[in-house]
C-alpha positions as CSV (number, residue, x, y, z in Angstrom):
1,X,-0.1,0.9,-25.7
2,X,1.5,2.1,-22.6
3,X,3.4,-0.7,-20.7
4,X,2.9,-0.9,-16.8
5,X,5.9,-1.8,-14.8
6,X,5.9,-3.9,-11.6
7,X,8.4,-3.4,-9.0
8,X,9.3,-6.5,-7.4
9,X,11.1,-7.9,-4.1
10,X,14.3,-8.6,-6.3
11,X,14.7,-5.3,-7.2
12,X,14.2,-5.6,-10.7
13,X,11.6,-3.7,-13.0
14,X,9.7,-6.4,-14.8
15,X,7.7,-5.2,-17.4
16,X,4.2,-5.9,-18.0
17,X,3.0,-6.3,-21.7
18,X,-0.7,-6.2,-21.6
19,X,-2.1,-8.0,-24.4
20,X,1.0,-9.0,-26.1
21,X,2.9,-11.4,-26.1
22,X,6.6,-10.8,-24.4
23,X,9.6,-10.1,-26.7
24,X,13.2,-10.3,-26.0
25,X,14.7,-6.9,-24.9
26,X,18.5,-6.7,-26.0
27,X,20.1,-4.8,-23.0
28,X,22.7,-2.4,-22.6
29,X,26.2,-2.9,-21.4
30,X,26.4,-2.4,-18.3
31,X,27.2,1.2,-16.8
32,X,28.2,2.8,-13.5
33,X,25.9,3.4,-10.6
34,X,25.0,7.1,-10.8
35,X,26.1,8.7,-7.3
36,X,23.7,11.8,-6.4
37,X,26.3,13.8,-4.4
38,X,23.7,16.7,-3.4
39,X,20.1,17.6,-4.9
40,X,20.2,20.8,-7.1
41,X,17.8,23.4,-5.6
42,X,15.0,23.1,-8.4
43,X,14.3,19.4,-7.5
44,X,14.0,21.1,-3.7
45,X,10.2,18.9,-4.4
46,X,12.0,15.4,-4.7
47,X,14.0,16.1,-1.7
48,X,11.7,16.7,0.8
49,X,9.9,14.0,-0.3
50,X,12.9,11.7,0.2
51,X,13.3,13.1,3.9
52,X,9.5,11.7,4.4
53,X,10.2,8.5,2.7
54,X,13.6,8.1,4.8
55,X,11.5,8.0,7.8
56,X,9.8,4.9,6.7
57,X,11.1,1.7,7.2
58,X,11.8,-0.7,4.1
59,X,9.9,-0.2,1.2
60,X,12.9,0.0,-0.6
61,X,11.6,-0.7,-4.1
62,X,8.3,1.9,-3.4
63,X,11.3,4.6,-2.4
64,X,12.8,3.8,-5.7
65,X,9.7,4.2,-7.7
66,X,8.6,7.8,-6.8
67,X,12.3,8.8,-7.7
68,X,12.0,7.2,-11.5
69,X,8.7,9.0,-11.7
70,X,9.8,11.9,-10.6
71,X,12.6,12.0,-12.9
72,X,10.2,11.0,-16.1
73,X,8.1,14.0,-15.0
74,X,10.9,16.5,-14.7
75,X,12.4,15.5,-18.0
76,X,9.2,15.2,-20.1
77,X,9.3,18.7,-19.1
78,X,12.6,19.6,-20.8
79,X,11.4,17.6,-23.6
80,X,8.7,19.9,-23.9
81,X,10.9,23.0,-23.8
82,X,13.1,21.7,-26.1
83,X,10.1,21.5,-28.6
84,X,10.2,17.3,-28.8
85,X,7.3,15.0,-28.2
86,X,6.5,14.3,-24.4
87,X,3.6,12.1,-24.5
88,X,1.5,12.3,-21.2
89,X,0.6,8.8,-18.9
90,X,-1.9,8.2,-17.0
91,X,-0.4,7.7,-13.6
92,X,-3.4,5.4,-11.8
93,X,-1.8,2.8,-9.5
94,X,-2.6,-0.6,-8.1
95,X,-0.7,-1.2,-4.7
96,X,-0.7,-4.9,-3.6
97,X,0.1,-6.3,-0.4
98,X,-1.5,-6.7,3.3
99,X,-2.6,-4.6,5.7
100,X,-0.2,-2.5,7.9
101,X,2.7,-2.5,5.1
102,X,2.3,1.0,4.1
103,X,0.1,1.8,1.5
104,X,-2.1,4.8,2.5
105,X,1.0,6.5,3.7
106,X,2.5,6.1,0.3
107,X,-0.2,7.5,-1.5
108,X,-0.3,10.4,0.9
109,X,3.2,11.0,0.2
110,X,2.8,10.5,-3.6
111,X,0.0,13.2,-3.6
112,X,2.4,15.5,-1.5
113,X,4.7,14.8,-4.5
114,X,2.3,15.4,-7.0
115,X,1.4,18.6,-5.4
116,X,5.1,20.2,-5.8
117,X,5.8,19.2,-9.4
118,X,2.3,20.4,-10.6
119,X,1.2,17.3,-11.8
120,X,-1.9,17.4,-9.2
121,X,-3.4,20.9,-8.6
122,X,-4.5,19.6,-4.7
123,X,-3.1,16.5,-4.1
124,X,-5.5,15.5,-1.5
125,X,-6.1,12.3,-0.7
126,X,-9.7,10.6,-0.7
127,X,-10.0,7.1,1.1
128,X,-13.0,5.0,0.1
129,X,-13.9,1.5,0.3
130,X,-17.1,-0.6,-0.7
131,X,-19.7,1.1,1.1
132,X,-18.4,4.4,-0.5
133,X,-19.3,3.7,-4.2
134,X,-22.4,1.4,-4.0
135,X,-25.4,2.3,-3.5
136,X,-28.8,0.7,-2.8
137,X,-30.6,0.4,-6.1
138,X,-30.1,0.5,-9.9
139,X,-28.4,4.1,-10.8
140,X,-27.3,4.6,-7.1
141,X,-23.7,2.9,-7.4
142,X,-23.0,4.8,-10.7
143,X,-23.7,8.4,-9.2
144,X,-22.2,7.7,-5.8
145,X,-19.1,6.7,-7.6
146,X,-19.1,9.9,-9.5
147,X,-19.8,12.1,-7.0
148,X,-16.1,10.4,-5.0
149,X,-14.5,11.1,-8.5
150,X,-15.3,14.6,-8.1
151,X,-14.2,15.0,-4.9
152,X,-10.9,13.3,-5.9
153,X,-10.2,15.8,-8.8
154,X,-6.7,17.6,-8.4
155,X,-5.7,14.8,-5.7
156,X,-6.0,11.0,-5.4
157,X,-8.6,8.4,-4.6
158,X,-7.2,5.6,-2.8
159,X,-9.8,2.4,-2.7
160,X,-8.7,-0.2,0.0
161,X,-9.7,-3.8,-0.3
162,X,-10.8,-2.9,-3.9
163,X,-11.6,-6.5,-4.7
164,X,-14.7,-6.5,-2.6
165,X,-16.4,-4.5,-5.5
166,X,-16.2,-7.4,-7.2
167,X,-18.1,-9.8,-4.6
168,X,-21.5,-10.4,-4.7
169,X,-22.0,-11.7,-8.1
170,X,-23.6,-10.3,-11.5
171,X,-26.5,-8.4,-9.5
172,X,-24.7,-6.9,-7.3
173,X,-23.9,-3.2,-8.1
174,X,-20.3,-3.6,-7.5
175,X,-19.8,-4.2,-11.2
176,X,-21.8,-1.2,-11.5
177,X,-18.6,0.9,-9.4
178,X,-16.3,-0.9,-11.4
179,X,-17.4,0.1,-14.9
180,X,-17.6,4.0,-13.8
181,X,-14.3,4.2,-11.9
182,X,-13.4,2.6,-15.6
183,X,-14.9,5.0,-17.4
184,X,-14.2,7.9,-15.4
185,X,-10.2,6.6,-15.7
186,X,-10.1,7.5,-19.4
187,X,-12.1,10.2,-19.8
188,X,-10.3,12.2,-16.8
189,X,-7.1,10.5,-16.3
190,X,-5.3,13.4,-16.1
191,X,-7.4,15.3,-13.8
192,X,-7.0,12.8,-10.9
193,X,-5.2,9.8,-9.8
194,X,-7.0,6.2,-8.7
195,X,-5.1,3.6,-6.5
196,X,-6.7,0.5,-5.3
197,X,-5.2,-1.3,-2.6
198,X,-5.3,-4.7,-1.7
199,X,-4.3,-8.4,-0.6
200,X,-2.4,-9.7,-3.5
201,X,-4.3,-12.6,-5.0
202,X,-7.6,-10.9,-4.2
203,X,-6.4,-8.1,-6.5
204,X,-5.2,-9.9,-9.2
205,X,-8.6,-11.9,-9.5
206,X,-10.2,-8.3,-9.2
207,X,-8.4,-7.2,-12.7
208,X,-10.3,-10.1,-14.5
209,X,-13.7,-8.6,-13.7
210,X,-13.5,-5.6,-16.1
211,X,-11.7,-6.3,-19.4
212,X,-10.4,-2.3,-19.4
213,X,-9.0,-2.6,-15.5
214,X,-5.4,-4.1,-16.0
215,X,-4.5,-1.2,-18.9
216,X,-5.2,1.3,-17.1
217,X,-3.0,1.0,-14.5
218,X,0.4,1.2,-15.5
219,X,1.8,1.1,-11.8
220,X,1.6,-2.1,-10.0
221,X,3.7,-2.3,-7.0
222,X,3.8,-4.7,-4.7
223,X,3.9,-3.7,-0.7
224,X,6.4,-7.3,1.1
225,X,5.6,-7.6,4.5
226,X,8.4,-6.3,7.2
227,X,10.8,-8.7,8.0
228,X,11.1,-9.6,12.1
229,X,13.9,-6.9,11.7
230,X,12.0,-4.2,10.3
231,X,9.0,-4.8,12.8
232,X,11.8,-4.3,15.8
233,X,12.9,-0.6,14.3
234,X,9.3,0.2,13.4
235,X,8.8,-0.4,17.1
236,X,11.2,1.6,18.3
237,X,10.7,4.4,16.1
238,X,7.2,4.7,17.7
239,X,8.5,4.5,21.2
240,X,11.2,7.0,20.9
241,X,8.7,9.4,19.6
242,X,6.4,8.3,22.5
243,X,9.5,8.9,24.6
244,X,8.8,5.2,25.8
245,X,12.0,2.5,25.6
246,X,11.8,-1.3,26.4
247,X,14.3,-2.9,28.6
248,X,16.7,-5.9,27.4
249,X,14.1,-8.4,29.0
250,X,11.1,-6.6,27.0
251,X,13.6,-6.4,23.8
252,X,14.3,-10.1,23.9
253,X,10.6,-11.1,24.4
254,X,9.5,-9.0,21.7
255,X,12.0,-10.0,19.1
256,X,10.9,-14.1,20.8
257,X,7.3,-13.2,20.4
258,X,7.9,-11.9,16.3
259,X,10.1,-14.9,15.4
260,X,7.6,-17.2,17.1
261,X,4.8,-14.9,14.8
262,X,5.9,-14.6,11.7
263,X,7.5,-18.5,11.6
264,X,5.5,-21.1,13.8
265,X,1.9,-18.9,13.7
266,X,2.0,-17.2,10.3
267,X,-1.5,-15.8,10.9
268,X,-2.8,-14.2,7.6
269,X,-4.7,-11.7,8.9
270,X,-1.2,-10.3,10.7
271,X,-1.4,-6.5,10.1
272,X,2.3,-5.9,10.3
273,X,3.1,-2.1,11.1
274,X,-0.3,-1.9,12.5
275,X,0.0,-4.7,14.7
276,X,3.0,-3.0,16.1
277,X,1.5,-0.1,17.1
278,X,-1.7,-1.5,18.7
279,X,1.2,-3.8,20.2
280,X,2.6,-0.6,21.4
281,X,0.2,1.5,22.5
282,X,-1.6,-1.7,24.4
283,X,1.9,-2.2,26.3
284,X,2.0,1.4,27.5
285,X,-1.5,0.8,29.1
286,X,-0.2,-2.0,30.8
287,X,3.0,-0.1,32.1
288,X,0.4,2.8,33.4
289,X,-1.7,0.1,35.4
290,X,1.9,-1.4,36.7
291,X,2.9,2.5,37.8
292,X,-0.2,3.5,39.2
293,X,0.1,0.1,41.7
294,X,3.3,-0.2,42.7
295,X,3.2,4.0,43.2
296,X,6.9,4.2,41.8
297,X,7.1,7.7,39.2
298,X,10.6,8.3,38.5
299,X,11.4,9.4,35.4
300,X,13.0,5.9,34.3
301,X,10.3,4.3,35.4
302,X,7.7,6.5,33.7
303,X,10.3,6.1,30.1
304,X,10.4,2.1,30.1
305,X,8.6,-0.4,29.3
306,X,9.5,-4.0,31.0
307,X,8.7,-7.4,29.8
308,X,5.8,-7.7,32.0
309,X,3.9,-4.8,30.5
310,X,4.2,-6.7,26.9
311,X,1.5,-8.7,26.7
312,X,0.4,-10.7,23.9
313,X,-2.7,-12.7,22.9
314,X,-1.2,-16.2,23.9
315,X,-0.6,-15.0,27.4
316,X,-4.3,-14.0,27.6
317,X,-5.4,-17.2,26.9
């Protein structure tokens, strides 16, 4: 049985035994850290990936990930060549964490991946939710479903908020989406690639609906949300390629406003990189309105944001 592997916050693979009960793993002594001085030219694929990824902030563990499956890909190849067994694995994948943290750009970078080392012959990316698969009346949900498969082949179908195919109860033709995307898993797992995305809990409660679901995704990564850090250099990433800056005023109340966010509020519905940008673009507005009164255009003026263009939903209140 093929053993999916979560990657977790503390860096650590932890394996994933479904079914079984886990066993002690005897570990190897220790070894050096492997330094990659410089990327040979046929794994060219792997490295312009890894200048996409580098553009993304955090995600640390995900950036990690694609490399190791990268590298059981390339060298199931050589096994190949070499005439020794190189069992193929289904590569379905169940990303877990909230909204914003980066999950349909991952999977559009993974089918990107995919693409170069031949393991997708399109690597397209299909995004669906509930309305997508399930359809109005008995039979409906089951061909809808099939007909997003077949759109999907060669590339990926990336399901958000997943779990809400399992709402609704036993009549509700949800289930009906589940067991086909099931099915459909098996009998064509090599010919596409299914990630479901979600909020954590509401995903794992989502694997308990369909006794087949947890196998057959040996991938399980979990998406943290971005530290008060990361949220500050995801900011300015999107203002330098807006050609926007904030002052030291606007830079202190932003960092004031996060801390007061992410540790007094806690909201659960924040959307993290999202929130950022709508934070963003929202504050440029403002700035525009500020310009167009005050009938000041130099070129400083037009590049930076101040703290009263960053306004936030307490100071509307």
């Amino acid at each position: 049985m093929e053993e999916p592997f979560r990657m977790k916050n503390n860096g650590q693979i932890n394996i994933v035994l479904n079914g079984q009960k886990r066993k002690t793993i005897k570990k190897d002594p220790p070894v050096k850290d492997i330094i990659v001085r410089e990327i040979p030219a046929q794994h060219m694929a792997l490295k312009e990936i890894e200048e996409e990824l580098g553009t993304l902030v955090g995600m640390d563990e995900m950036k990690k990930m694609i490399k190791e499956i990268y590298a059981w890909i390339y060298v199931n190849k050589k096994r190949e060549e070499k005439g020794l067994k190189a069992g193929r694995q289904a590569l379905h994948m169940m990303f877990k964490g909230n909204p914003g943290t980066g999950k349909t750009t991952v999977a559009r970078l993974i089918g990107k991946l995919f693409l170069k080392m031949n393991v997708l012959s399109k690597g397209h990316l299909i995004e669906a939710e509930r309305a997508d698969l399930v359809g109005e009346y008995i039979g409906h949900t089951a061909q809808k479903t099939r007909d997003l498969i077949k759109k999907a082949i060669g590339g990926i179908l990336f399901i958000d908020e997943a779990y809400s195919l399992g709402r609704g109860g036993e009549k509700d033709f949800g289930k009906e989406a589940i067991d086909t995307l099931v099915k459909h898993m098996e009998d064509r797992q090599h010919e596409f690639i299914l990630i479901l995305a979600g909020y954590s809990r509401e995903m794992d409660y989502f694997l308990t609906l369909n006794p087949g679901l947890h196998s057959r995704f040996p991938i399980v990564v979990d998406f943290p949300d971005y530290t008060i850090q990361q949220l500050l250099e995801i900011a300015q990433r999107m203002l330098n390629e807006r050609e926007y800056s904030l002052s030291r005023d606007a830079e202190r109340k932003l960092r004031e406003h996060l801390v007061y966010l992410k540790t007094v509020l806690s909201p659960l519905s924040f959307s993290n990189g999202r929130y950022i940008r709508n934070l963003i673009e929202k504050s440029i507005r403002t700035q525009a309105m500020r310009l167009l009164m005050e009938d000041t255009y130099e070129k400083s003026d037009l590049m930076t944001l101040r703290s009263q263009d960053l306004m936030f939903d307490e100071d509307e209140d």
